[in-house]
SERO-4910 file (N, C-alpha, C, O; in steps of 0.05 Angstrom, whole numbers):
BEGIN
 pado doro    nc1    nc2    nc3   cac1   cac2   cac3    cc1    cc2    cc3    oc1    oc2    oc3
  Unk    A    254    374   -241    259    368   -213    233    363   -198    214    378   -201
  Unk    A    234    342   -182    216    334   -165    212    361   -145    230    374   -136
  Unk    A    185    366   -141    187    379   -123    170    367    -85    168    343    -78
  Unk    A    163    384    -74    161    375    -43    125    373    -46    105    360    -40
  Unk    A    131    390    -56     89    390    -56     82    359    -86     63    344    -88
  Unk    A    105    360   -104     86    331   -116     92    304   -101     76    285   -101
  Unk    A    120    304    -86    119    284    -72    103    276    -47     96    253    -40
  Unk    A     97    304    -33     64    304    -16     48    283    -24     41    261    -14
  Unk    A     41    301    -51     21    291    -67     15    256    -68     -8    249    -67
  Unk    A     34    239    -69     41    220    -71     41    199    -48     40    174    -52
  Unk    A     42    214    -17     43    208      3     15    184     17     -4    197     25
  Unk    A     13    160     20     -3    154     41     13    144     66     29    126     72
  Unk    A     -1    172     83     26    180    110     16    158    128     -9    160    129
  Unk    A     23    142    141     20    116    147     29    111    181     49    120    192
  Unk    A      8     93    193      8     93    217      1     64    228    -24     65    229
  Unk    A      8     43    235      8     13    220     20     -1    245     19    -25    241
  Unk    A     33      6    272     43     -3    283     15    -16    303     -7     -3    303
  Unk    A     19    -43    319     -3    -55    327     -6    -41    357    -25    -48    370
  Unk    A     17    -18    370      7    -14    393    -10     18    391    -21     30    409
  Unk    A     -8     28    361    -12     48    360    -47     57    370    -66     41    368
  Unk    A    -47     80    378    -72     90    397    -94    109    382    -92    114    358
  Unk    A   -112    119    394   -144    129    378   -125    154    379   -125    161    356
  Unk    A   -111    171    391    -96    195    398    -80    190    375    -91    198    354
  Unk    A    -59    178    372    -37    176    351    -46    183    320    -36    197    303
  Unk    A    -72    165    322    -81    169    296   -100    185    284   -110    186    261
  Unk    A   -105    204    311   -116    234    310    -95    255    304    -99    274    290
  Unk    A    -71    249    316    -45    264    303    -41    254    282    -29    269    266
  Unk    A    -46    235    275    -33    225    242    -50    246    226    -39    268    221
  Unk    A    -75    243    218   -104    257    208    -91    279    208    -90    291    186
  Unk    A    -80    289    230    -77    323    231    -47    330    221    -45    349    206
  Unk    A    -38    324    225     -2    331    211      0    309    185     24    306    181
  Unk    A    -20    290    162    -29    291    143    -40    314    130    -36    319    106
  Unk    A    -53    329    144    -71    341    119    -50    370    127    -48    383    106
  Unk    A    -36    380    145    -12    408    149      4    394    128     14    411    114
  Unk    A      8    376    123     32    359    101     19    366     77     36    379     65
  Unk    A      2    365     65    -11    361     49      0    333     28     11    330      6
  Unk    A    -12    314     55     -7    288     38    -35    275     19    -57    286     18
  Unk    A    -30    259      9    -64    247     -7    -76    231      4    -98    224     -5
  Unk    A    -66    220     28    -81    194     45    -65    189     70    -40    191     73
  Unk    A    -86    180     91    -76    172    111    -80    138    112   -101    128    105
  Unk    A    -62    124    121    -71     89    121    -60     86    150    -37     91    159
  Unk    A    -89     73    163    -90     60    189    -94     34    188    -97     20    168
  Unk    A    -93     27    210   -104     -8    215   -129    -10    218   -137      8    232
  Unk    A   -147    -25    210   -188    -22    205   -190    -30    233   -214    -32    238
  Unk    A   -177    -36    254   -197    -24    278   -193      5    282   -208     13    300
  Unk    A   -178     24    271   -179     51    281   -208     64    266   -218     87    269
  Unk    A   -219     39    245   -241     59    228   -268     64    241   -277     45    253
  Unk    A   -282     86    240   -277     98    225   -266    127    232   -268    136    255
  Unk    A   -255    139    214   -228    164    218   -235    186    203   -241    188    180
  Unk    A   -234    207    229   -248    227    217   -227    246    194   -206    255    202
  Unk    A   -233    249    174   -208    260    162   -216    281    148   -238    276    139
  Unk    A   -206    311    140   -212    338    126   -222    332     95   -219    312     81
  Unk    A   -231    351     90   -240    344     59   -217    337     46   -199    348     59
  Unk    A   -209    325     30   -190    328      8   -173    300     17   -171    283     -1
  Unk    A   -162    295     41   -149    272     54   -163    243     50   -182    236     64
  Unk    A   -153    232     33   -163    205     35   -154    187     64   -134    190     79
  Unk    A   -176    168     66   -173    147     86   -165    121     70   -181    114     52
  Unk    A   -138    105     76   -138     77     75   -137     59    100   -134     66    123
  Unk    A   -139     41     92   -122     12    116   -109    -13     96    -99    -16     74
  Unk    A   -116    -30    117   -102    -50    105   -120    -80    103   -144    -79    108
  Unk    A   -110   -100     96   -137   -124    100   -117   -149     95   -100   -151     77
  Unk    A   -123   -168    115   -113   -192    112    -69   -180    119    -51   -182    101
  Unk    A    -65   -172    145    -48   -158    144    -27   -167    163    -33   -190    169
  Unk    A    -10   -161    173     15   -164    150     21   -191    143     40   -190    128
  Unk    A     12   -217    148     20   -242    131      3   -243    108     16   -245     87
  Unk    A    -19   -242    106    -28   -249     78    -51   -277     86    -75   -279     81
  Unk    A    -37   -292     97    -45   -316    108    -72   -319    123    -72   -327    146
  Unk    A   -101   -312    108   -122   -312    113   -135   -324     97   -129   -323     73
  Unk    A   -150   -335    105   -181   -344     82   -190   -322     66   -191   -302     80
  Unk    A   -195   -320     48   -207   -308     23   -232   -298     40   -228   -274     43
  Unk    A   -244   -302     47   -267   -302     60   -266   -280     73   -280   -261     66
  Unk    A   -248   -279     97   -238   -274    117   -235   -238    114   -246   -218    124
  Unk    A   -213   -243     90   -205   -219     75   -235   -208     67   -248   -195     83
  Unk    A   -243   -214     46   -264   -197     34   -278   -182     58   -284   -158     59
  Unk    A   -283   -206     83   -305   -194    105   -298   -161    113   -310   -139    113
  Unk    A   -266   -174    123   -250   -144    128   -254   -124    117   -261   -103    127
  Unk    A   -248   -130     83   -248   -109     62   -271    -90     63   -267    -66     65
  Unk    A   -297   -102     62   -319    -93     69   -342    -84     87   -364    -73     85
  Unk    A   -322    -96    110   -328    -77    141   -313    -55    134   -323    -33    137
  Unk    A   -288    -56    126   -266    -33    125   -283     -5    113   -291     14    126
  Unk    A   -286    -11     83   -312      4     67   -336     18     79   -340     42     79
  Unk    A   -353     -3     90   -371      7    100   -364     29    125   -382     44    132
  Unk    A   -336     30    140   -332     48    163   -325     65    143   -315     85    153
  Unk    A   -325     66    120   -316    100    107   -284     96     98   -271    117    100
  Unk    A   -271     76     89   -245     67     83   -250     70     58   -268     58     47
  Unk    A   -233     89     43   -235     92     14   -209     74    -13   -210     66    -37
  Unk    A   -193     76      5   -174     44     -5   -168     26     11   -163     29     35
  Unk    A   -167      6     -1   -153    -18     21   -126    -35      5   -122    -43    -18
  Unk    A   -111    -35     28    -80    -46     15    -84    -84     29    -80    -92     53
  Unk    A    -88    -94     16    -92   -122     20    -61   -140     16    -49   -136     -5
  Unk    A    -48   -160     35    -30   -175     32    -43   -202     11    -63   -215     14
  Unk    A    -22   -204    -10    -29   -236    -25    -22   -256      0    -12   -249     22
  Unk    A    -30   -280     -7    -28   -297     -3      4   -319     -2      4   -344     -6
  Unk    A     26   -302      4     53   -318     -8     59   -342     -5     78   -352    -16
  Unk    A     40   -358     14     51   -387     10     30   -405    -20     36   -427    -29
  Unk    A     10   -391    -29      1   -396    -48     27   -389    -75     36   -406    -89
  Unk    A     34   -361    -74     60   -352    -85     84   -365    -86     98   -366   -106
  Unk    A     90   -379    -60    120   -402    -67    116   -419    -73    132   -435    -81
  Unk    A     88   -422    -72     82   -458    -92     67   -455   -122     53   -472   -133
  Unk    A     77   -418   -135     63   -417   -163     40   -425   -166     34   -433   -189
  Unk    A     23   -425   -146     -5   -437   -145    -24   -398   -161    -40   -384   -148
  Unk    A    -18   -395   -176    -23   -360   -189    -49   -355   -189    -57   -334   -180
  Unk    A    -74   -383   -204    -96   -375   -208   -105   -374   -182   -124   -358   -180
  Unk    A    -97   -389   -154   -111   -379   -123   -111   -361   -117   -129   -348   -106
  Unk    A    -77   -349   -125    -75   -327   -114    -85   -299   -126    -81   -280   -110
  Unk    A    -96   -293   -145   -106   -279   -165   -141   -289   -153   -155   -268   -152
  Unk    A   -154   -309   -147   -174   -315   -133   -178   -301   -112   -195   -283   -112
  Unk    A   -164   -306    -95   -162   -292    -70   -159   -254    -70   -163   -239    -51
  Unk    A   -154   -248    -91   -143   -214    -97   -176   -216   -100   -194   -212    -84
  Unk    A   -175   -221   -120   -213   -216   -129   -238   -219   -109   -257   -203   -106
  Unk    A   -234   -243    -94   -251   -235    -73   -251   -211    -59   -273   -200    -56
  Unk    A   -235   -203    -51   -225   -168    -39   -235   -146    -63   -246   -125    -59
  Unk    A   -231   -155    -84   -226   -136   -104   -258   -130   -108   -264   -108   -119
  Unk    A   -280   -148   -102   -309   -154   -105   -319   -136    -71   -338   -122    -64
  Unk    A   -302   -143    -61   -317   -134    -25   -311   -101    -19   -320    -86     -1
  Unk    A   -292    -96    -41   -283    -64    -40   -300    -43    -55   -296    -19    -52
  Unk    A   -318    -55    -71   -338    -43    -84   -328    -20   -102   -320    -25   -125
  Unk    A   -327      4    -92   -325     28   -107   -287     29    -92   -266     36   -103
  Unk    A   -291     21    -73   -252     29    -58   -239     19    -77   -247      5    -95
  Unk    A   -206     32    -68   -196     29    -93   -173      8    -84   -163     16    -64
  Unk    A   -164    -13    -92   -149    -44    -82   -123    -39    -92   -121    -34   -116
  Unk    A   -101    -40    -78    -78    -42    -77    -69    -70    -66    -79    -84    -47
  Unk    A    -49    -75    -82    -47   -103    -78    -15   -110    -66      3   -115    -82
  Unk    A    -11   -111    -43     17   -121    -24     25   -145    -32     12   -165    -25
  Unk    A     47   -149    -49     64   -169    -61     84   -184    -45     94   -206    -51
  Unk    A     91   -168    -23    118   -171     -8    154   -174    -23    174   -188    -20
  Unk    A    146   -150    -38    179   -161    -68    196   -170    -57    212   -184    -69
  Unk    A    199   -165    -23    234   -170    -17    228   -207    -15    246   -221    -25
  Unk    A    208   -218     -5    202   -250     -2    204   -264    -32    212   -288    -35
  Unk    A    199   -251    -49    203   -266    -81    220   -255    -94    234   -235    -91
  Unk    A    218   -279   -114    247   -280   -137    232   -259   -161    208   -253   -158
  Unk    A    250   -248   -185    240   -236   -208    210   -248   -220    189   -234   -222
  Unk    A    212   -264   -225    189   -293   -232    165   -281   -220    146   -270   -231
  Unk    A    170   -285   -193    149   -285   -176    137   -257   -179    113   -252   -180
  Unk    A    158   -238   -179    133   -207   -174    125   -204   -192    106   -188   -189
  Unk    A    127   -213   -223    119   -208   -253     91   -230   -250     71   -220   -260
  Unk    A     86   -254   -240     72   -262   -237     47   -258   -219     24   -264   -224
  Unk    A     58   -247   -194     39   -234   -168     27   -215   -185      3   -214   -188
  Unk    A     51   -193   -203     25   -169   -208     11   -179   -235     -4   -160   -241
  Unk    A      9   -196   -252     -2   -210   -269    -23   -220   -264    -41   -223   -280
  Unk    A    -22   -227   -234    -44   -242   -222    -74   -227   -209    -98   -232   -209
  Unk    A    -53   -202   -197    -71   -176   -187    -81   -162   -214   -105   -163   -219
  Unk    A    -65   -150   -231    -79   -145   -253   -103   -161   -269   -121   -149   -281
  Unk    A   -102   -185   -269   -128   -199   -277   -149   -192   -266   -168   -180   -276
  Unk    A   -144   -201   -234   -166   -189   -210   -182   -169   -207   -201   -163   -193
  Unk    A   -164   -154   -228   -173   -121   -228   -163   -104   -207   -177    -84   -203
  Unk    A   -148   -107   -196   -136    -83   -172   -123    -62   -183   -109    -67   -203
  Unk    A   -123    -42   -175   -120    -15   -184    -84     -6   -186    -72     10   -199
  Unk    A    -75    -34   -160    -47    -20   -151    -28    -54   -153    -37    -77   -152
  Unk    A     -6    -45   -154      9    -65   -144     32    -40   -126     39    -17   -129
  Unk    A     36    -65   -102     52    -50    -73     73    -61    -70     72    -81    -85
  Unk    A     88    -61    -63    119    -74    -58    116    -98    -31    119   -122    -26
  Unk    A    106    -68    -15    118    -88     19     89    -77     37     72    -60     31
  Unk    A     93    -93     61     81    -90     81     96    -76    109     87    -69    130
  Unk    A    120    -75     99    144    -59    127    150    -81    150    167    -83    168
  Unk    A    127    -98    138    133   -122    172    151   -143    171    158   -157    190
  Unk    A    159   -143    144    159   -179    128    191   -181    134    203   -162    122
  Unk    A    212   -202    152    239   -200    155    253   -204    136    275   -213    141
  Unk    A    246   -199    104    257   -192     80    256   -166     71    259   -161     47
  Unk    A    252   -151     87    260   -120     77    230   -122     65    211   -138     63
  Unk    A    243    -89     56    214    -77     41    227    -65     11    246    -74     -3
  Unk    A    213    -45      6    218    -33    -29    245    -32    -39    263    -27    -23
  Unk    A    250    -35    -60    279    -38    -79    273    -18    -98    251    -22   -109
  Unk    A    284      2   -106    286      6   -137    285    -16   -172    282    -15   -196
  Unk    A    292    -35   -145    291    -55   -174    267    -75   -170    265    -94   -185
  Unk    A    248    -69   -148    225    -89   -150    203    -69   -171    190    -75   -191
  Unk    A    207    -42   -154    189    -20   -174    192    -12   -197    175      1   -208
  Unk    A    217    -19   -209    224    -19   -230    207    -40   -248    196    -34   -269
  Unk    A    207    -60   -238    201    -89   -248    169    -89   -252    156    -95   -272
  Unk    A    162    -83   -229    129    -77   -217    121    -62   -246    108    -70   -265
  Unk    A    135    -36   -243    119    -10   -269    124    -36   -295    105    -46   -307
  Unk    A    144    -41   -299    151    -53   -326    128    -74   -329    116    -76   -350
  Unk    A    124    -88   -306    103   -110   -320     71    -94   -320     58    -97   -341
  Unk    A     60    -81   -301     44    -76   -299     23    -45   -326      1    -38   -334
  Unk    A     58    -36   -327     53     -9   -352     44     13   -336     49     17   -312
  Unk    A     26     31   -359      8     49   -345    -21     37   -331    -30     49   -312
  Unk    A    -31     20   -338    -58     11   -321    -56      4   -294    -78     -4   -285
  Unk    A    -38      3   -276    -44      0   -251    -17     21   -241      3     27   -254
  Unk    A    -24     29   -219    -17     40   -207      7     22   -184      5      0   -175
  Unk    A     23     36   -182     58     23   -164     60     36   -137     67     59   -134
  Unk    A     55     24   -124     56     41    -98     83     29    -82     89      6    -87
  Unk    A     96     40    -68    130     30    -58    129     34    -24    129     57    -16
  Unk    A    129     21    -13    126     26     13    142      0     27    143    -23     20
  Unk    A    153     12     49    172     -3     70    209     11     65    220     21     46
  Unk    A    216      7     91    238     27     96    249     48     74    272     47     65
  Unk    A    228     71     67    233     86     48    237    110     77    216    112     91
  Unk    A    260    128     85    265    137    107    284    166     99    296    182    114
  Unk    A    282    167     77    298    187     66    291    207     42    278    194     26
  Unk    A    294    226     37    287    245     11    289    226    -21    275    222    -41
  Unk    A    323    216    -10    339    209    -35    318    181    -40    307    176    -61
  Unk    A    317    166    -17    299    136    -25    274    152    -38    271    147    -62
  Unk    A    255    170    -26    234    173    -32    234    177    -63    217    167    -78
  Unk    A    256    194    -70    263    207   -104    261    188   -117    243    184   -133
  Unk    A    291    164   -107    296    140   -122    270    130   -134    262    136   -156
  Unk    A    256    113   -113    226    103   -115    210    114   -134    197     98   -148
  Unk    A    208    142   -140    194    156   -153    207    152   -188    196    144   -208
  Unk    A    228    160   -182    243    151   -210    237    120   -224    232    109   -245
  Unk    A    241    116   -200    239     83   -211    213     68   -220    212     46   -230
  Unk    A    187     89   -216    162     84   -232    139     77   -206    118     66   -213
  Unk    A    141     83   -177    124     89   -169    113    112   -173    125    131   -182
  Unk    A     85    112   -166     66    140   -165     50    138   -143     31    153   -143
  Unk    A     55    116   -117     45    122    -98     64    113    -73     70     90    -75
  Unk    A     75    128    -47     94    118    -29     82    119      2     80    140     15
  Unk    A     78    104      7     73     83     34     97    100     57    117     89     65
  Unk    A     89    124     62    119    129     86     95    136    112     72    144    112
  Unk    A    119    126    136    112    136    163    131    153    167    128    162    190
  Unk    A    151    163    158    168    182    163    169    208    145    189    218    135
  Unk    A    137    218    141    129    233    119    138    261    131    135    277    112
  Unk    A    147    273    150    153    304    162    174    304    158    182    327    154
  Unk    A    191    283    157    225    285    161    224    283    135    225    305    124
  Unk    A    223    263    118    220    272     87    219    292     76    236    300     61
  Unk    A    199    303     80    184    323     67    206    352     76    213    369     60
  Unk    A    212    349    104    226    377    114    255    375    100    267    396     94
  Unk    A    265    348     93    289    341     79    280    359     55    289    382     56
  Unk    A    266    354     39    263    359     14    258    401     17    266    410     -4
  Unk    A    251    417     32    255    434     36    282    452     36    289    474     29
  Unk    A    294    426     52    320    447     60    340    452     35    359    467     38
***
């Protein structure tokens, strides 16, 4: 049985909305680490973020479309870094993606993947926007690049976010060498479980207290 402290464990407790404030995300920092989650992920103007020993810092890069210059991204990635950002969750590129254009888009991962230095690159696929094809190929593409993670969603995208059957698909192509992270309308104990079952090992929630107190009772 799953318990409340490994799904903690698993948590980057997440704070992502564009009106959110320097306050908000001083409460995030702080009811992260009473949670005992493994990371907090902001937006890289909140960086840099003061956070307790043990609490990792992420953000995000090239966010929520994807739809940046390569360039653009890396710059981000590596201002992000340099403010003390220890992962960065980067969006692909999906109109490179609906036109199977793979080796750009695997281009474009790598430039990020080069500007993140020692951080650790998770890679935002958007599963609910693509077909089976496509996410076997996105994380095919990130895996070349060398990224540490493949991610489901960005929460923003009007195709929904995580499935059991994208993360399913994700672990299956990717194996044990990268890491599955599941994030977007995961709002419940039972989703969080599912997800977990289904071969993530890392979950993207903003509704990490209510979760977590679910999983208590």
């Amino acid at each position: 049985m799953t318990t409340r402290a490994q799904i903690a464990s698993l948590i980057d407790h997440t704070l992502l909305k564009p009106e959110a404030t320097a306050e908000q995300v001083e409460a995030l920092v702080a009811q992260g680490a009473e949670l005992g989650v493994y990371s907090v992920c902001v937006s890289p103007s909140m960086l840099p973020v003061e956070a307790p020993q043990g609490l990792r810092v992420a953000t995000v890069c090239g966010f929520p479309s994807g739809a940046h210059d390569s360039a653009v991204k890396a710059a981000e990635a590596a201002d992000a870094v340099a403010k003390g950002a220890q992962e960065v969750d980067m969006v692909i590129n999906l109109g490179l993606a609906a036109q199977g254009r793979w080796s750009e888009v695997e281009a474009d991962i790598r430039a990020v993947k080069e500007a993140c230095g020692s951080a650790l690159l998770k890679v935002i696929i958007e599963s609910a926007a693509l077909d089976d094809e496509q996410i076997i190929a996105a994380c095919r593409a990130a895996e070349a690049a060398g990224a540490d993670f493949v991610k489901t969603s960005t929460g923003f995208h009007p195709a929904g976010g995580a499935s059991t059957h994208a993360v399913a698909l994700m672990r299956a192509t990717v194996g044990d060498r990268l890491g599955v992270k599941a994030s977007g309308g995961i709002r419940t104990a039972a989703d969080a479980l599912a997800m977990v079952e289904a071969g993530a090992s890392r979950l993207g929630l903003s509704s990490s207290a209510a979760i977590l107190e679910e999983m208590e009772g």
